[in-house]
C-alpha positions in Angstrom: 72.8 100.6 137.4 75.7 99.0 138.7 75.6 95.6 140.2 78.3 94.5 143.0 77.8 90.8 144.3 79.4 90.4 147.8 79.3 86.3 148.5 80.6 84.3 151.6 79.6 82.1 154.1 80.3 85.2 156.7 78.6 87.8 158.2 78.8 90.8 155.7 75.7 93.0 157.4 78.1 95.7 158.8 80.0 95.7 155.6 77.1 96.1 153.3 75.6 98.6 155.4 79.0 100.9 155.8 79.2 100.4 152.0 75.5 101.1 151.4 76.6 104.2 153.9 79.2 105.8 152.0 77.8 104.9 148.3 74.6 106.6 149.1 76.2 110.1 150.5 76.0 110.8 146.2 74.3 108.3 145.0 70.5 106.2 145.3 71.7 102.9 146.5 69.6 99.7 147.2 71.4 96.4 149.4 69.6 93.2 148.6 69.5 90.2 150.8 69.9 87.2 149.5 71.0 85.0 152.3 69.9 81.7 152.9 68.5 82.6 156.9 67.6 86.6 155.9 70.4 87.9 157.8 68.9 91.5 157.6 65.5 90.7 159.9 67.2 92.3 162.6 70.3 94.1 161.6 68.5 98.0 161.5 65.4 99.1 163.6 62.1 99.0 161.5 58.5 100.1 162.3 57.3 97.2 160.5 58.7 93.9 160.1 56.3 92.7 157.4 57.8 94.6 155.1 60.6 93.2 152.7 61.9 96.6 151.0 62.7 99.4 154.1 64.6 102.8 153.9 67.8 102.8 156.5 69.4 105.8 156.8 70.1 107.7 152.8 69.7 103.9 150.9 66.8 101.1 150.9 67.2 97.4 152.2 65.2 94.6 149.7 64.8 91.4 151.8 63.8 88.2 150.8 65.3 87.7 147.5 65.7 84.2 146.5 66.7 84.6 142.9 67.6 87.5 139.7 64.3 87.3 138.9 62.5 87.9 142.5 65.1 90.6 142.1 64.3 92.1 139.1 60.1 91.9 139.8 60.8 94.0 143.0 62.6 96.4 141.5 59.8 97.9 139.2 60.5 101.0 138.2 62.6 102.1 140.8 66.0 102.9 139.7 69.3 102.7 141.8 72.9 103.7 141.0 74.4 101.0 142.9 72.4 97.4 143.4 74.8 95.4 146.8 73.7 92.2 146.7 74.6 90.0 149.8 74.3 85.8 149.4 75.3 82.7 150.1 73.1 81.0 148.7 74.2 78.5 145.9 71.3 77.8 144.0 70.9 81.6 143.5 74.4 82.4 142.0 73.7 79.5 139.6 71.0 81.3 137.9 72.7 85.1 138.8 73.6 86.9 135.8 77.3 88.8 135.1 77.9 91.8 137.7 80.6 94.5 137.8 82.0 93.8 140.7 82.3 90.2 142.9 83.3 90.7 146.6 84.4 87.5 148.2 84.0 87.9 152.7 85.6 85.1 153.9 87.9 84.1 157.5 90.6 81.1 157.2 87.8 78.9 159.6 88.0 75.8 157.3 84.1 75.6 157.1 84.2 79.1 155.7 86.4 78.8 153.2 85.0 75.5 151.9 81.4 76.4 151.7 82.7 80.0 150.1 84.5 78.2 147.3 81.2 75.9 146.6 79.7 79.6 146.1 82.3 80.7 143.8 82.0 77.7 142.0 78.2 77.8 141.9 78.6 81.5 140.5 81.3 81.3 138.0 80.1 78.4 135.2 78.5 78.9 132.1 79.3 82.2 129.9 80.4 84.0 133.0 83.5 81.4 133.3 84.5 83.0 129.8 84.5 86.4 131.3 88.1 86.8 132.9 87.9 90.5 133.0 85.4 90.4 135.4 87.4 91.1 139.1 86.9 89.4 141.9 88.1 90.7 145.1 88.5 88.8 148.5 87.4 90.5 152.1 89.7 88.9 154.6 89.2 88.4 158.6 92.7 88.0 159.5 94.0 85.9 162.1 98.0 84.4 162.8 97.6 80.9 161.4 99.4 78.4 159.0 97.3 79.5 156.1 97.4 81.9 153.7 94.9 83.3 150.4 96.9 81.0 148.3 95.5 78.1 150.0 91.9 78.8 148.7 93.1 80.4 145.6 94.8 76.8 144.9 91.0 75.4 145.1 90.1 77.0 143.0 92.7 77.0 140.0 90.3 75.6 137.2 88.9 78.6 137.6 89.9 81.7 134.7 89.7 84.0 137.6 90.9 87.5 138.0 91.8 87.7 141.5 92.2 91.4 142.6 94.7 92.6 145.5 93.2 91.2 148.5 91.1 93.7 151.2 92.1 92.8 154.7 91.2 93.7 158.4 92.0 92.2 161.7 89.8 91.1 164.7 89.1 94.7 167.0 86.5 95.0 170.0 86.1 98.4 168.5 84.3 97.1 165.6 82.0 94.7 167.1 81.0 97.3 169.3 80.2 100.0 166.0 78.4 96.8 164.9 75.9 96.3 167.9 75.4 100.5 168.7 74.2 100.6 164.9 71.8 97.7 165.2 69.7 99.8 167.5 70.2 103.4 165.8 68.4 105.0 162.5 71.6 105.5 160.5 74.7 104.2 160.5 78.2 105.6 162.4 81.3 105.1 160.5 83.2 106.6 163.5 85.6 104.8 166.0 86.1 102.1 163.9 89.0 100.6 163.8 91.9 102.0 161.1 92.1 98.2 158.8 88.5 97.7 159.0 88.2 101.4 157.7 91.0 101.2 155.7 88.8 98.4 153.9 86.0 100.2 153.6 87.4 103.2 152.0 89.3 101.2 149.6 86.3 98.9 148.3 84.2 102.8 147.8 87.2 103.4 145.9 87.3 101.0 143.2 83.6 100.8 143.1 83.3 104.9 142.4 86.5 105.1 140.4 87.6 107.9 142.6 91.0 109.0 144.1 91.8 108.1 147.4 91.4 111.9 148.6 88.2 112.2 147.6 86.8 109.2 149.0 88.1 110.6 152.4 86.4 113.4 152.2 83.0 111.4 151.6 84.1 110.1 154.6 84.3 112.7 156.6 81.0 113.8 155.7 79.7 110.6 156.9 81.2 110.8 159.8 79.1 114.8 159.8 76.0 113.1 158.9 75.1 111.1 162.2 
């Protein structure tokens, strides 16, 4: 079971669930919410709301996860190929054991990019601020400004950290739209999205399977077969 950690002070829900989308085509996948104000209540229709763990489209959705442990007690026996684990929650990551794989969502707002380097900070003490092999990878929501990544990668220079190259989109109506129509439906379109927002999508299934960059656009195309 592999564990990829996606943290930010941003809305990752469409992300997570295009992720959760194209990982599950082959594989069982599970996304966890950890978020501070359970950002998944309302993100996917569900016949019940009492329930925390719910099947959306191919892959299950585990909500209100406050820590490894709560994690780890809901699990069972069930096994997964791929746990995504979404949160911004500090006190969490303290206690949040190594991954293999740390996703970083953030936007140049200054709010955003403070509160997401108290989460990095919260996450990366202890043994795992020995483990420099471990790659961390920054989602950017691009917008022309006077800043660039350097500015919070200069935050955060007492950190050993291996900064991957960075994933970045820009700001399209097309994909707040996808956003919204999937809200409301029983899977999950990956069509008329926008070509940097998909661009990032493919190439974060990419690393995460290991696969060549032909194959994981075939997987998409099948995704795009299965709604």
């Amino acid at each position: 079971m592999k564990q990829i950690l996606v943290m930010g002070h941003y809305d990752k829900t469409d992300f997570m669930m295009y992720l959760g989308k194209l990982l599950s085509m082959d594989h069982r996948v599970l996304i966890v919410d950890a978020t501070q104000n359970k950002d998944y209540e309302f993100v996917f229709p569900k016949i019940d709301h009492s329930l925390t763990m719910n099947t959306h489209d191919q892959f299950d959705v585990m909500e209100d996860v406050h820590s490894y442990e709560d994690l780890m007690h809901n699990l069972e026996e069930q096994k997964y190929d791929f746990v995504l684990i979404d949160c911004n929650d500090e006190a969490s990551l303290v206690d949040w054991p190594e991954v293999d794989f740390v996703y970083v969502v953030t936007s140049y707002e200054n709010p955003v990019i403070q509160k997401n380097v108290n989460l990095i900070r919260a996450y990366f003490q202890g043994e795992k601020l020995s483990s420099v092999n471990l790659p961390v990878t920054k989602i950017i929501y691009e917008v022309s400004n006077h800043l660039d990544e350097k500015y919070m990668d200069s935050l955060l220079d007492e950190l050993p950290l291996l900064w991957k190259e960075s994933l970045v989109y820009y700001p399209d109506e097309r994909d707040q739209t996808l956003k919204i129509i999937n809200q409301y439906k029983n899977t999950v379109m990956v069509k008329r999205m926008s070509s940097s927002y998909k661009i990032v999508i493919k190439q974060a299934v990419e690393f995460i399977l290991g696969l060549e960059t032909s194959k994981v656009n075939a997987l998409w195309k099948r995704a795009e077969r299965s709604n």
